[in-house]
MARFI-514624 format. One record per residue: x, y, z of N, C-alpha, C in turn; residue in three letters. Coordinates in steps of 0.02 Angstrom, whole numbers, plus 50000, padded with zeros to 5 digits. Atoms other than C-alpha are relative to their C-alpha. Layout:
N
XYZXYZXYZALA ...
***
This chain:
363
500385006249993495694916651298500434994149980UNK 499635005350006496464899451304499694997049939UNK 500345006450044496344888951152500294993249993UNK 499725004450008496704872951169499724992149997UNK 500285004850019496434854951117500424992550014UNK 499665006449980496664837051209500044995649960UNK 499975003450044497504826351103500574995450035UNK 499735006749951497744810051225500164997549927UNK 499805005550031498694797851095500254996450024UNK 499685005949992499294782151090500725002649970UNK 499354999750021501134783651072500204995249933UNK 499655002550057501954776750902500594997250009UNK 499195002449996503714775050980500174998550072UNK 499605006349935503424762651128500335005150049UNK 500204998249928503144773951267499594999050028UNK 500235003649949502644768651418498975003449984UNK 500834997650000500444770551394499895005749965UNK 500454996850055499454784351324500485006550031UNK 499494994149994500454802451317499395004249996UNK 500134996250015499264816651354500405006749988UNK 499414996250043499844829551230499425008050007UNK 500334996050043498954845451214500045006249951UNK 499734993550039498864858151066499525008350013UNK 500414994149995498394877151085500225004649956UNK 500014993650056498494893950982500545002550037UNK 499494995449966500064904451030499865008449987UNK 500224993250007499274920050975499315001150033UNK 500814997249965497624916451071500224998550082UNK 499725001349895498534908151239500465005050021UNK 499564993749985499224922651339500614994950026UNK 499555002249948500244908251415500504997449978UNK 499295000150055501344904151255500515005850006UNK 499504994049998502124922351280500344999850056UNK 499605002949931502454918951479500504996050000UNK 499645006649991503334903051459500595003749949UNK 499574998650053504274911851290500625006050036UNK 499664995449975504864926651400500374996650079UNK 499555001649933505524917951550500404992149972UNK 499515005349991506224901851486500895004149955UNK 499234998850045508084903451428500204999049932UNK 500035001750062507914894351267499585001749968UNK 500554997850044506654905851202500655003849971UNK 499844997050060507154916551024499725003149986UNK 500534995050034506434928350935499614997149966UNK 500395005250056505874914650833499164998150024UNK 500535004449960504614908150964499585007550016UNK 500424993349965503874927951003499314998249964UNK 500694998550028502064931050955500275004749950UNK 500054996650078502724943650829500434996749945UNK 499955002450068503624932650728499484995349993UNK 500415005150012502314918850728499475005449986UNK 500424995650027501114934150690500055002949919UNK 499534999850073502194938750544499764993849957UNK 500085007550042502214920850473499115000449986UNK 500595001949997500284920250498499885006349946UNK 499994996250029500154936450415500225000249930UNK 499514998950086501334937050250499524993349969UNK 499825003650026501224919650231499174993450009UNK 500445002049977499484912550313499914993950032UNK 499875005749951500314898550428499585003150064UNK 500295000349964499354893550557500544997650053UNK 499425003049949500674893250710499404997150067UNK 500265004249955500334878850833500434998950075UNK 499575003249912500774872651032500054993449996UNK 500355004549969500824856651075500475001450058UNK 499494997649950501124854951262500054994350060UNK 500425004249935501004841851426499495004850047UNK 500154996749943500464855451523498885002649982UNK 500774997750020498344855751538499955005549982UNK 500504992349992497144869051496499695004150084UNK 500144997349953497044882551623500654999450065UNK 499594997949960498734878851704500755001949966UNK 499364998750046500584886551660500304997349981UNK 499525002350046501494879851524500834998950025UNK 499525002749977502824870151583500684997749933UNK 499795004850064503354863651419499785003749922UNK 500184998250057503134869151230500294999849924UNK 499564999250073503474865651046499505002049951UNK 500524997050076502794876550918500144997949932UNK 500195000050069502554873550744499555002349967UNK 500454994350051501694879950580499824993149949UNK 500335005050059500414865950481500435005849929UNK 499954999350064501134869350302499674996149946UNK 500195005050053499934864950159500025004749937UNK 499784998350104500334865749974499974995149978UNK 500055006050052500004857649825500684999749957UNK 499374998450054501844863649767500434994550021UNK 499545002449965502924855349895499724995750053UNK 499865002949934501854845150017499655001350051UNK 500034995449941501004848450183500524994250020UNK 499335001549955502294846150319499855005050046UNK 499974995549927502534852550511500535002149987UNK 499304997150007503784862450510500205006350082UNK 499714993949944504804871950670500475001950007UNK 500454995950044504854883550612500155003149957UNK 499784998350066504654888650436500365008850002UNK 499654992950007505914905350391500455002350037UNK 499375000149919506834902750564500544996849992UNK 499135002449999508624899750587499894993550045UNK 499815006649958508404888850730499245002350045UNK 500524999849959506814885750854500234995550048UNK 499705003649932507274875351017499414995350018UNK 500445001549968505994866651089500135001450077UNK 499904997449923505634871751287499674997850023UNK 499925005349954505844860151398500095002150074UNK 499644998849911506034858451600500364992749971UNK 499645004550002506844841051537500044996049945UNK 499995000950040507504832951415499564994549951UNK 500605005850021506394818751391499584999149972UNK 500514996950020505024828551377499864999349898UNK 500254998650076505254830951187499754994449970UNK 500355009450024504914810651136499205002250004UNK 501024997549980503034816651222499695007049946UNK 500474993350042502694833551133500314995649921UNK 499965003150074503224823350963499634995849991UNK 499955008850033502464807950959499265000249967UNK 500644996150048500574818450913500124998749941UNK 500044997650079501474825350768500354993449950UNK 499705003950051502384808750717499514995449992UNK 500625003150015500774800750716499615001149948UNK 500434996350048500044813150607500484998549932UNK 499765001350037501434808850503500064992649957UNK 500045007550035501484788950488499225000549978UNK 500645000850033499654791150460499855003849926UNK 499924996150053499944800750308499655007649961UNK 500184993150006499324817150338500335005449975UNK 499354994250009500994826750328500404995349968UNK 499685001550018502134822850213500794999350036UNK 499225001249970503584824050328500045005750090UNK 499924993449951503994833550517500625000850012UNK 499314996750005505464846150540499945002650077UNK 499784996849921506394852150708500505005149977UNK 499414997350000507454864750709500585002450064UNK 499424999349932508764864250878500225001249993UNK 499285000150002510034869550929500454996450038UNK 499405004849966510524859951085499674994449997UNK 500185007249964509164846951132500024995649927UNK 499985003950052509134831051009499284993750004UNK 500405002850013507844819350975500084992150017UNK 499855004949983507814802051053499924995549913UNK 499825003950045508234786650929499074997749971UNK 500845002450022506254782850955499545003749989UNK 500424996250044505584795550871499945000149943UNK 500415003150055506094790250725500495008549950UNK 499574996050031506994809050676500854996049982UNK 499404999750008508594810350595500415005749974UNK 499554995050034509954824350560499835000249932UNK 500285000450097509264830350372500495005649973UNK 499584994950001510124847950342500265002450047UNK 499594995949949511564856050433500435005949968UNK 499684994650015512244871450446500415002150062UNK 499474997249942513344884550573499515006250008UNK 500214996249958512534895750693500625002650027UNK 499474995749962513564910350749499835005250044UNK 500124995649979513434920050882500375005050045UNK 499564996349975514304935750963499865002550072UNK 500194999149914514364937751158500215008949991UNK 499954994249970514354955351215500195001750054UNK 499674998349921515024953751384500625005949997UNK 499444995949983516434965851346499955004149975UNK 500104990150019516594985851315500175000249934UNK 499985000650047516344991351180500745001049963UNK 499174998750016518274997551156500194991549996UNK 499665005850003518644978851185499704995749952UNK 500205004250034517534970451061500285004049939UNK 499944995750062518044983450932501024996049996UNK 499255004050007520034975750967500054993649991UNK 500195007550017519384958950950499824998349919UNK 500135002650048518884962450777500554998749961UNK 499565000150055519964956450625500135005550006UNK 499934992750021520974970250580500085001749949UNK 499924998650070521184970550400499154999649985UNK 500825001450070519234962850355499635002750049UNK 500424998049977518444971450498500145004350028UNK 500054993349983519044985550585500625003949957UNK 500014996150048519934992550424499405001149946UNK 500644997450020518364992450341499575003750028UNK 500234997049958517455000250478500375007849981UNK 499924993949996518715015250466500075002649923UNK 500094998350054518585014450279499355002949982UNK 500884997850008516705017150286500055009850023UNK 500114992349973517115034450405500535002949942UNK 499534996650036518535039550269499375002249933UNK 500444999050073517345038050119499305003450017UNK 500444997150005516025047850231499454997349974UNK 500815000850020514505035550219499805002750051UNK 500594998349932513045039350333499564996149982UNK 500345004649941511985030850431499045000550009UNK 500625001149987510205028450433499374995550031UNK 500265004349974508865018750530499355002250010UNK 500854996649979507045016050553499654995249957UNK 500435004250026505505007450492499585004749945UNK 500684998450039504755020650362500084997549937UNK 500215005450043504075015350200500665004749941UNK 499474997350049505735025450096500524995350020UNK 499605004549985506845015250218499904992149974UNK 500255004650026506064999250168499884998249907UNK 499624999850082506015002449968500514999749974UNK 499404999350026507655006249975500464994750019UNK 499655007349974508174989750083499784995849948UNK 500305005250043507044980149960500185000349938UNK 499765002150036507834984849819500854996649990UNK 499345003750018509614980349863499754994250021UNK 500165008549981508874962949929500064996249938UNK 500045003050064508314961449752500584997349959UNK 499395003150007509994963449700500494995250024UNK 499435006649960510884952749835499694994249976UNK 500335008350009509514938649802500174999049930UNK 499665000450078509824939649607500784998249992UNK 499365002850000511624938249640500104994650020UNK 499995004749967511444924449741499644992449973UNK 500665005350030510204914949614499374999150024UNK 500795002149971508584915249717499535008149991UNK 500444993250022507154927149684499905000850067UNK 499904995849922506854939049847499184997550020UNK 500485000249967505824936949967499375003649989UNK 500424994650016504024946349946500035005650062UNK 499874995749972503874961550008499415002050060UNK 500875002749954502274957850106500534996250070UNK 499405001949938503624950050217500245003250044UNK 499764994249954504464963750282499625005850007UNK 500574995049949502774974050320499844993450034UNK 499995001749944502324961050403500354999250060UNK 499414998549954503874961350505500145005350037UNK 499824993649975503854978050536499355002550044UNK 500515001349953501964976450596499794996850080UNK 500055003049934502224965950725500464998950052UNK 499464999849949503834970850789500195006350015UNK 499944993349990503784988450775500765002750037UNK 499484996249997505244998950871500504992250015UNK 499685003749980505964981150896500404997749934UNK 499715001950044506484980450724500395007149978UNK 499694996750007507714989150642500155001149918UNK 499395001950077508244992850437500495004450003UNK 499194996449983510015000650447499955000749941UNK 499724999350065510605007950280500635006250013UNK 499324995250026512315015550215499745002849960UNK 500134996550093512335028850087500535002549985UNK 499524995450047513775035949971499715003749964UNK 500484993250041513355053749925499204995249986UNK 500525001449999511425049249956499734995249990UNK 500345001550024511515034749853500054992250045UNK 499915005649957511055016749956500404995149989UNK 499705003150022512445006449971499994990450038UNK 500285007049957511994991850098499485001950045UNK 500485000449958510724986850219500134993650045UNK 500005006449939510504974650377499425003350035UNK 500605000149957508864970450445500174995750074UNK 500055003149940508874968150648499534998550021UNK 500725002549946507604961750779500354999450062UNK 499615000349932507924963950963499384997050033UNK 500525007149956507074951351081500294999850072UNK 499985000349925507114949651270501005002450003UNK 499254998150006509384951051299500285000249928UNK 499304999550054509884950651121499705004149933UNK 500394998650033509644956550962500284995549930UNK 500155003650064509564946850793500295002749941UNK 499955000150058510464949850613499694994649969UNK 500255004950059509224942550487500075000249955UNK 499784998950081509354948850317500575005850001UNK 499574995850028510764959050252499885000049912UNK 500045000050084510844965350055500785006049963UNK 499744993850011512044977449987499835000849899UNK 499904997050054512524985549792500754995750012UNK 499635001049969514054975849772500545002349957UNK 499674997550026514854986949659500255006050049UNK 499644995949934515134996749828500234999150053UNK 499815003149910515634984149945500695002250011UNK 499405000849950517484988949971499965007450022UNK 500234994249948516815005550057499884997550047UNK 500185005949937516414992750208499235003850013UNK 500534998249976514725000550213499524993850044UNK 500655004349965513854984150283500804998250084UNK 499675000449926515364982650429500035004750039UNK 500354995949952514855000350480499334999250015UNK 500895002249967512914993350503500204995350043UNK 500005004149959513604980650592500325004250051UNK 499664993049935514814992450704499505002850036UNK 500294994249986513325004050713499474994650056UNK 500405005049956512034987550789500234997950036UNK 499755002049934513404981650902500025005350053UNK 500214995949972513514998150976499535002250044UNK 500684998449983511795000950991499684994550057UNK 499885002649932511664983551092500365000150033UNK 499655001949934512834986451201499675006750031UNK 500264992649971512145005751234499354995750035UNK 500645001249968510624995351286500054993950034UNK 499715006749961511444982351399499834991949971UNK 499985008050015511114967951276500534995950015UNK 499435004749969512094951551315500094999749928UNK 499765007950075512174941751121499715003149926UNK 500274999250087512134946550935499984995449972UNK 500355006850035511134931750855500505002549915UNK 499694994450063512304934550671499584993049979UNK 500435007150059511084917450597500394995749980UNK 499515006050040511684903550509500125002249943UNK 499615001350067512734898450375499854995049968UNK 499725006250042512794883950246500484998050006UNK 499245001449963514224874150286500495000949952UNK 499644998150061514824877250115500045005349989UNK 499854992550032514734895250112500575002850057UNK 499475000049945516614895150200500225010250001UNK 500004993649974516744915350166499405001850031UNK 500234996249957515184920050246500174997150074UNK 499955001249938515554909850405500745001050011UNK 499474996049988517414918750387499775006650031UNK 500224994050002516584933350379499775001450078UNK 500315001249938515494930550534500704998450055UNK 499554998549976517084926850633500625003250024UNK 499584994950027518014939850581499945005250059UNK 500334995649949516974949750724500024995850074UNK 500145003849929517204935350854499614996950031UNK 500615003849996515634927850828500154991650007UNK 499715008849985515764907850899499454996949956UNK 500735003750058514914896050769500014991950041UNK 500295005349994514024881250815499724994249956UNK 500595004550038513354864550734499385003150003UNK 500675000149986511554866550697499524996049939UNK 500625005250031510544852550639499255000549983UNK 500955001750014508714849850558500024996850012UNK 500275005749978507994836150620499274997549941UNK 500675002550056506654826550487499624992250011UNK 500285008049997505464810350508499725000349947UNK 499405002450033505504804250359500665002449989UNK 499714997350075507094810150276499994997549930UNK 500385000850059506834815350128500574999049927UNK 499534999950040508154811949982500035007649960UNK 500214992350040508614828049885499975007950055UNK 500124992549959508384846249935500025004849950UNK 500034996550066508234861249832500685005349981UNK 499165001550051510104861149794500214997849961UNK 499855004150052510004849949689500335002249931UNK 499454999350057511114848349544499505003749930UNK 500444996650048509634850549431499815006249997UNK 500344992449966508834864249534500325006049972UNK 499434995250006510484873949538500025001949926UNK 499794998150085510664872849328499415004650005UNK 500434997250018508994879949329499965006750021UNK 500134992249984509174895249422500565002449995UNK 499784998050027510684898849349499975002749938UNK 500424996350065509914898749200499705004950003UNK 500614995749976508214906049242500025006950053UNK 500214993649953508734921549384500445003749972UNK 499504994150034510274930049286499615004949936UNK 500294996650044509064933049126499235004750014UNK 500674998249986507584935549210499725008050024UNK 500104991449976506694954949227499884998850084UNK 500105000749916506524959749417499574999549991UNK 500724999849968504564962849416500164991049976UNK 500215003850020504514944749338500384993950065UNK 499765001949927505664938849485499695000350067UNK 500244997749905504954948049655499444996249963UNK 500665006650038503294938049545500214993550022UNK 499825007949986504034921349559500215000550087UNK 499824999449950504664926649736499384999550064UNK 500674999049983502884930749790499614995150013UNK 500475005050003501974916249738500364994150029UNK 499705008249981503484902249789500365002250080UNK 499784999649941503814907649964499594998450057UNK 500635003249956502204901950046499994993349996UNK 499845005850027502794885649973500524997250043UNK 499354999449992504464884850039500254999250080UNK 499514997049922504514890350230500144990350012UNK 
***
């Protein structure tokens, strides 16, 4: 059943007369999934099972707005997720937990029109602020966005055999680790049951603790695994039985997705997480994928986006887009003392706790 709602406005940024805009449900319009599976600039980001996910874990309400009436095909579409909290704010956000969301377009223009709803909703002081997340299209000057956070998007083409991407990798940081992993005899595991998933979730704990941030909840990755079923993947290494890394995938129309990785990292020079990656490139190419999505970087985190190239992965700008921007971010100098302080001493249950309650906050 279509749900959807005409929301003729007056434009804010001095376009020509009144912009009919309309918004609908992407989990109730069959015609958000159509448009998601045939345009080119769809993601996994934009599927019904991650916006099912999000709605699920986290209880965002994912939104359309679109030009295209009720009752005919979606020509056009930008989703987002209302975010309200009393921690941080409501704010639109597209979309919260995603690397990158696109907006989908037949032209570029188009996007000034599916915005000028939500920047309405914004000067009127409903939302504290609205977020884009692109990768190619940009935001005209009269909308009023501006570049807020940037990072590097990397991603790895698959056009070539697998013998030839395997000679493409580094050979010291990636395909001697690879044959260090078969010398030291890890193995290989994959799948969605609930032993595979305990055992990903606790090295997360550890990677996120190392990293200063408390982990994600774990309500997260059932929901993930709910609504993406054989499309997801948790990979784990083991030395003699015991788990030494993990990498969570997602495969989507040609490609498939690295989202989280975690390891033990008192076992990383066994290369156990460059045989999960070996083992997922493999596996898309056995299944004629074109592109391994490897996610973004921080532009400051210059070894992981080594790392990521190391395999031949091409990195890209990739901009947030924000109306207002907002000064600050939760980098901050302060921030940072504090969870240096606060995540090294802290017990785990009292962590995945704080992880739980501040991530519905956050996307």
């Amino acid at each position: 059943m279509s749900s959807a709602v005409h929301l003729r406005v007056e434009s804010t940024m001095e376009l020509s007369g009144a912009v009919p805009v309309y918004e609908l449900n992407p989990l109730l319009d069959p015609r958000w999934e159509l448009l998601v599976r045939s345009h080119p600039g769809a993601s996994v980001f934009h599927s019904t099972n991650w916006l099912r996910a999000l709605h699920q874990a986290y209880g965002y309400e994912p939104t359309v707005v679109t030009t295209s009436p009720p009752g005919t095909p979606l020509s056009n579409g930008l989703v987002f997720c209302r975010i309200q909290s009393w921690l941080t704010g409501s704010r639109l956000v597209s979309l919260p937990f995603s690397d990158h969301c696109e907006p989908l377009l037949n032209h570029p223009e188009e996007l000034d029109a599916l915005l000028s709803g939500l920047h309405h909703q914004v000067t009127t002081g409903q939302y504290k602020y609205l977020e884009i997340r692109p990768i190619a299209c940009k935001p005209s000057a009269l909308t009023g966005l501006e570049p807020d956070m940037s990072y590097c998007l990397h991603r790895l083409s698959l056009d070539a055999t697998t013998q030839q991407l395997f000679h493409r990798f580094h050979k010291s940081c990636v395909q001697r680790k690879i044959r260090r992993a078969e010398r030291e005899k890890l193995t290989y595991e994959e799948g969605t049951s609930d032993l595979l998933l305990a055992q990903f979730y606790r090295l997360l704990v550890i990677t996120r603790r190392r990293l200063l941030m408390p982990p994600q909840p774990q309500a997260w990755f059932r929901a993930l695994i709910a609504a993406f079923g054989q499309d997801l993947k948790i990979r784990m290494a083991y030395k003699d039985r015991r788990p030494v890394a993990s990498i969570l995938t997602l495969e989507h129309k040609r490609g498939m997705v690295y989202k989280y990785g975690c390891s033990d990292a008192r076992f990383n020079r066994l290369g156990g997480t460059a045989l999960l990656f070996w083992k997922a490139i493999q596996e898309a190419k056995d299944k004629g994928l074109q592109e391994l999505d490897m996610g973004r970087s921080d532009s400051s985190r210059h070894g992981l986006i080594s790392f990521k190239e190391h395999w031949g992965a091409v990195g890209t700008d990739l901009n947030y887009w924000r109306f207002p921007t907002q000064p600050g971010s939760l980098s901050s100098t302060w921030q940072e003392d504090i969870r240096r302080r606060f995540v090294p001493v802290t017990p785990t249950y009292v962590l995945r706790t704080v992880g739980k309650l501040l991530y519905g906050h956050i996307g």
